[in-house]
Structures are given as C-alpha cells and as structure tokens.
VEXPA-999088 format. One record per residue: y, z, x negated of N, C-alpha, C, CB in turn. Coordinates in steps of 0.02 Angstrom, whole numbers, plus 50000, padded with zeros to 5 digits. Glycine has a CB too. Layout:
BEGIN
YZXYZXYZXYZX
...
# end
This chain:
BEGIN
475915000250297476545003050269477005005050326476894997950222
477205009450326477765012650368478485011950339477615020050375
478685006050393479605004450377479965005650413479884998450368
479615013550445480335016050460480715020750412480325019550523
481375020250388481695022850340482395024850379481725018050279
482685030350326483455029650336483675032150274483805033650400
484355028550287485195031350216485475032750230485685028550173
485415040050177486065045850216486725042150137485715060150207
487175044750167487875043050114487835048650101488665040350137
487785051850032487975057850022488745056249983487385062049979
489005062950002489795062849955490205056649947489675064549875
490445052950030490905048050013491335050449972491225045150063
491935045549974492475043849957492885044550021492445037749925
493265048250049493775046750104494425044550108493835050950133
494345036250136495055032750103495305029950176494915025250031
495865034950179496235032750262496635026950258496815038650297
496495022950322496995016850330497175014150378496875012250303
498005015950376498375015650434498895011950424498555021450456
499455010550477500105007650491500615012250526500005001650531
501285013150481501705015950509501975013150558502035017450476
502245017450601502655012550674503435014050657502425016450775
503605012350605504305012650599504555006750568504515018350562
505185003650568505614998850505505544998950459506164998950490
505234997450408505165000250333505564994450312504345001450293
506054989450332506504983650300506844988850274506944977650345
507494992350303507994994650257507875000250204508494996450295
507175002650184506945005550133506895000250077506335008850150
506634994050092506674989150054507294989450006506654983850094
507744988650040508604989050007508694997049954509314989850097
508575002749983508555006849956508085009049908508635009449989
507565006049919507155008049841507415001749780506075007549854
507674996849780507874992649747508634995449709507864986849792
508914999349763509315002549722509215010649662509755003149771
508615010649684508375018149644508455015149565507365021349665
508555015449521508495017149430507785014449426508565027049398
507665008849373506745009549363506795009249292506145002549398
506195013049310505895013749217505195013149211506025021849176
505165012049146504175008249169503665013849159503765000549101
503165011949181502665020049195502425018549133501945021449267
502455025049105502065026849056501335029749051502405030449032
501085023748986500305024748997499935025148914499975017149049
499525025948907499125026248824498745020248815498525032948809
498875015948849498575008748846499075003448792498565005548935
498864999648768499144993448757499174985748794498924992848707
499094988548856498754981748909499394977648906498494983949009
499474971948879500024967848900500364968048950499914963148902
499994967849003500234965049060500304968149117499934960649073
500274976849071500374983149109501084984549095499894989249087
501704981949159502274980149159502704982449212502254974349154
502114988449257502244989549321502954994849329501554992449352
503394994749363504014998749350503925004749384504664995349371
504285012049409504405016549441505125018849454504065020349419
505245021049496505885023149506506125030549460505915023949585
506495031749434506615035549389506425042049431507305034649358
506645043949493506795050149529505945051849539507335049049609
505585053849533504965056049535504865060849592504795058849473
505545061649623505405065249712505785062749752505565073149729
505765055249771506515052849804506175053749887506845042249776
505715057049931505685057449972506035066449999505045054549976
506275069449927506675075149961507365074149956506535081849933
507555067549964508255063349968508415062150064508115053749916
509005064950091509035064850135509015056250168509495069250140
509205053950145509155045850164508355043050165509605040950100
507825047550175507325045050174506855050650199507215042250113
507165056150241506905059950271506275055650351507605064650287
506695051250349506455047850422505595046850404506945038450441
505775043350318504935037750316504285045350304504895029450204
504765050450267504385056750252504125061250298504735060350218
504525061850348504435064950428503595058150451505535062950497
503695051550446503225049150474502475048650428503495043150496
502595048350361502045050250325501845057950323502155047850260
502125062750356501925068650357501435068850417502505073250359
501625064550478501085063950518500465062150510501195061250553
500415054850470499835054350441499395059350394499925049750414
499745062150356499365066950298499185071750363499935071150218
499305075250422499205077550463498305076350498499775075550492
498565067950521497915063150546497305065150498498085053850535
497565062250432497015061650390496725070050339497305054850336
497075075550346496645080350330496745083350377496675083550276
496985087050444496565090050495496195087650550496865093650519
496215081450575495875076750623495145074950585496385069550638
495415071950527494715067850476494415071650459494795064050411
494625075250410494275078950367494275084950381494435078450310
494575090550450494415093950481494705099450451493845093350494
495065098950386495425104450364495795108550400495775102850325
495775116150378496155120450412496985123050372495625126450423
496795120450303497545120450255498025119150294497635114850195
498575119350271499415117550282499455111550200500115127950275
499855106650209499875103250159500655101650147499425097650166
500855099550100501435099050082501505093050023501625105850065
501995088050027502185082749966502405085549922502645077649974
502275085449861502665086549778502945080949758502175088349712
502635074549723502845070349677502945062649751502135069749597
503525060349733503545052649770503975048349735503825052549848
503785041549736504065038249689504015033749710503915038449634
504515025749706504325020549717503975014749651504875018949750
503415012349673503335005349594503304999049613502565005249542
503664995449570503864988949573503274984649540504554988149538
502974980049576502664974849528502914967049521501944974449548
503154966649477503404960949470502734955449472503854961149404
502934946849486502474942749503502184943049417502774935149544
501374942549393501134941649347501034946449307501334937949328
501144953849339500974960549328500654965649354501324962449324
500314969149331499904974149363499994980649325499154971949366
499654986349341499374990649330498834992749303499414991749358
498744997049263498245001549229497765006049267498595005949188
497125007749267496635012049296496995017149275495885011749278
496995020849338497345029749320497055033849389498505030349319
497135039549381496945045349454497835050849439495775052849433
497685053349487498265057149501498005065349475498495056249589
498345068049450498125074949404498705078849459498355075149291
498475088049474499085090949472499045090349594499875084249402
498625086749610498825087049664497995084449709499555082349666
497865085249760497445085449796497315077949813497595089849844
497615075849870497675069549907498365064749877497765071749990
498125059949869498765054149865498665047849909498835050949786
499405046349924499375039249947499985036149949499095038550011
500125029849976500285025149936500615020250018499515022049879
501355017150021501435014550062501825007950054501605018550095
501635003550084501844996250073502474994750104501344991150099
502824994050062503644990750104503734984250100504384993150071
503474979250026503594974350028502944967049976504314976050009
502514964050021501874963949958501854957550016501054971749939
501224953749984500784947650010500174949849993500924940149981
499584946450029499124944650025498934943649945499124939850066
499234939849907499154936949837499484943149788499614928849829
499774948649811500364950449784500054957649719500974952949860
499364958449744499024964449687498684968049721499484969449645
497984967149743497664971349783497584979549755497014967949794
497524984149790497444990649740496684991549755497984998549763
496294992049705495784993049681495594999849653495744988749644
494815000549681494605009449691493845009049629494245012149810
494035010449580493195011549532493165019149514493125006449441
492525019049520492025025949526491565025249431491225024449622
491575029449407491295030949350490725035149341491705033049320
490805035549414490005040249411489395040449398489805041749447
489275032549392488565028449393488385031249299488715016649413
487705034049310487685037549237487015031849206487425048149242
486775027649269486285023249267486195021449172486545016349323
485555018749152485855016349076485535008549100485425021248984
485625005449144485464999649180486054996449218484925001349226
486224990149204486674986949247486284981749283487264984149209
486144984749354485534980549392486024973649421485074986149471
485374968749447485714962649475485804966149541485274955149475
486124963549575486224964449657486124956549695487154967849675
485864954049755485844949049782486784951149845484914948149816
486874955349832487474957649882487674963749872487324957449954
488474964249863488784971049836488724973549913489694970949791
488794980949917488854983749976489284990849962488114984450010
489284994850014489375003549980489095005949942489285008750012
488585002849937487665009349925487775005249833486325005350004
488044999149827487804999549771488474997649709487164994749774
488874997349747489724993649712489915000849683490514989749789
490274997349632490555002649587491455001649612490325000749489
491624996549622492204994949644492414991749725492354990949596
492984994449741493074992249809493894990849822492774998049860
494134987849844494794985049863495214981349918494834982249830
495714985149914496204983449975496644979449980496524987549992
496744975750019497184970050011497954973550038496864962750061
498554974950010499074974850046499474972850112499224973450019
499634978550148500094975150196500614977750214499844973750250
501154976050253501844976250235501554984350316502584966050248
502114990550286501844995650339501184998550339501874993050398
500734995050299500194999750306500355004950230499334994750310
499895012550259499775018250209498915019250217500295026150232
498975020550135498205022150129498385029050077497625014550087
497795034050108497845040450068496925039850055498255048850120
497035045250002496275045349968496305050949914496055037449927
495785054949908495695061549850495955056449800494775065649829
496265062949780496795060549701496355057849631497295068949666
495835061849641495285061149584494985053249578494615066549603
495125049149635494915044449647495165039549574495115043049719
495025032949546495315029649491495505024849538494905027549424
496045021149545496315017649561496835011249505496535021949600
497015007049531497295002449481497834997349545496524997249432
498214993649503498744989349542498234981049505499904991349507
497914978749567497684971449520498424965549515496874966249574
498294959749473498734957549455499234953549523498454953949400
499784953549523500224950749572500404943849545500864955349584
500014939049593499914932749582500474929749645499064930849586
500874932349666501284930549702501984927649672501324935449738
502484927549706503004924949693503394929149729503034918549703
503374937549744503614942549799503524948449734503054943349887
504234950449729504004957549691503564961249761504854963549658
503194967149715502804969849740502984975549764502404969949711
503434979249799503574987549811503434992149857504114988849813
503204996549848502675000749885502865009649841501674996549866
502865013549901502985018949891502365023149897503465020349927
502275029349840501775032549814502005038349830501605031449749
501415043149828501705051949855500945055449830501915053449975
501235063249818500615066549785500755070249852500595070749698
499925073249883499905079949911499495086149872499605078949978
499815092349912499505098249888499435101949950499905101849832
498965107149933498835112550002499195117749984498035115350020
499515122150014500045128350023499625133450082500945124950059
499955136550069499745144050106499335148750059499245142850177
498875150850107498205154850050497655151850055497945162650064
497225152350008496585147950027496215148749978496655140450039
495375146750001494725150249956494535158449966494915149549871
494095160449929493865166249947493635170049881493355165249998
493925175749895493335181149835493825179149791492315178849806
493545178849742493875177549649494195170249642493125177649577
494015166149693494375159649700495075159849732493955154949741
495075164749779495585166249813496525163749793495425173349810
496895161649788497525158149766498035158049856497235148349725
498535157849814499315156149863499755150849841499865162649863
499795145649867500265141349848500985140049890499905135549844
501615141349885502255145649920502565136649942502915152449846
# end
C-alpha cells in the first residue's frame, strides 16, 4: 500500500484575527451611552436578550472617527494583503451589542454586505464566545469522529478579547454563545462593502 497522500482545503472560510493598538477604554463609556434596543429576530429563544445600539451607523459619528480610521486599516490588511483583492472597500452598517451576563444570541449571517466584523471593547474569557457553523454538510450521516479538526467540524469558535477584531465573509452563520460571566458583554460590529467598479461583461456594476 502506498501512504503517501495529501489534503488540499478546498474553499476555506477566511476569518482574520487581530488586535487594535489603540485605547478602546473610553469607547467603553460611549457606547454605554448610545440608546439600546433589542435585536430583532423570528426566533422565540428565551434567552435571546442580546441588546444593540439604536444608531445602526454610529461609526459615521465624529466622536468615533479615531476607532473607524483604525478598523479601516485592518479591513485594508485583511482584503488587499490576505485575500489579495484589488476592490476599494467601504463601511455601511456599525453598531454596538450588549450581552448581558446569562444571555446570548441567535445564529444569523449578515445580508446586504460582503465582509463583517466585530470588535471587543469589553468581555472575559467566560463572557460568550462567538461561534462560526457551516450548513453545508449535505452528508445524510452524522459520523463519529475520534477528534474534531478543520477537515471535519461543522462548528468553530472564538474566545473574546478585550481589543481584539475578527472579520470574516458575511455569509458566514455566526452566533453570540451564552455569557456566563458577571461582565456585560460589549463589542462593536460593522458591515463591509466593495465600491468603485467591479466584475466584468454583464456582471459588470458601480458602487458610489
């Protein structure tokens, strides 16, 4: 028998993860003062309790130009460095969500925008990991595994940290797991889109 083999990954998932080099304390103060209202969802999950800040673009608020200027670098990092894009990209939707201790979030993806991500101002370890499931598996078999890995996990997850940003295709399903802490949970969210012109032939589009 011949064991030499190899595994190609076809079609990751590309989920960037980084740390801002800025203060993110006195954002703390200021997203606490934003208006919250709770995200609306078609679930009945109890314990889907997670809040949002009413303003659904508070990063085109001049008092928060600073954290937007430094997440613009990253969206920078992570689609022309990473992913080698030649687009121009631009933020639409930003919002802050609150998780209170003994609350979480609902499985959802982001509609309406390309790339999203997501930045930690104030969380623990215990405080709601955000969690990544894939629906793709069309398998009609739920096999045993002796060890989850890439090659065979349907789910994967990040533990929070205070300053770090993670971006990832919007299409991705994502969820807030439960905040078993004693630390509200707040972390700022942002949609991207590509601008300029782009595609070819009959695909062809301008986004201004």
């Amino acid at each position: 028998m011949n064991n030499k083999y190899s595994i190609q990954t076809l079609f990751p998932t590309p989920v960037y993860v980084s740390k801002l080099d800025i203060d993110l304390k006195p954002y703390i103060d200021l997203s606490l003062k934003e208006e919250h209202i709770k995200i609306s969802n078609n679930t009945s999950h109890r314990k889907d309790h997670s809040l949002k800040s009413k303003s659904s673009f508070v990063l085109e608020e001049k008092k928060y130009i600073y954290i937007k200027n430094e997440i613009i670098k990253h969206i920078n990092t992570y689609t022309k460095n990473i992913l080698k894009c030649t687009n121009s990209f631009r933020i639409t939707t930003s919002w802050f969500t609150y998780t209170n201790p003994g609350d979480e979030s609902y499985i959802h993806r982001h509609r309406n925008s390309v790339f999203s991500g997501v930045v930690y101002l104030q969380c623990s370890k215990d405080s709601g990991n955000i969690t990544f499931e894939t629906f793709s598996d069309t398998s009609c078999f739920r096999l045993n595994y002796e060890e989850h890995n890439i090659l065979n996990s349907t789910a994967h997850f990040f533990t929070p940290e205070n300053n770090v940003i993670i971006m990832f295709p919007s299409k991705t399903y994502h969820k807030i797991d439960t905040n078993n802490s004693k630390l509200k949970r707040i972390s700022l969210a942002f949609n991207v889109i590509p601008v300029g012109t782009f595609g070819d032939e009959d695909s062809t589009m301008t986004i201004v």
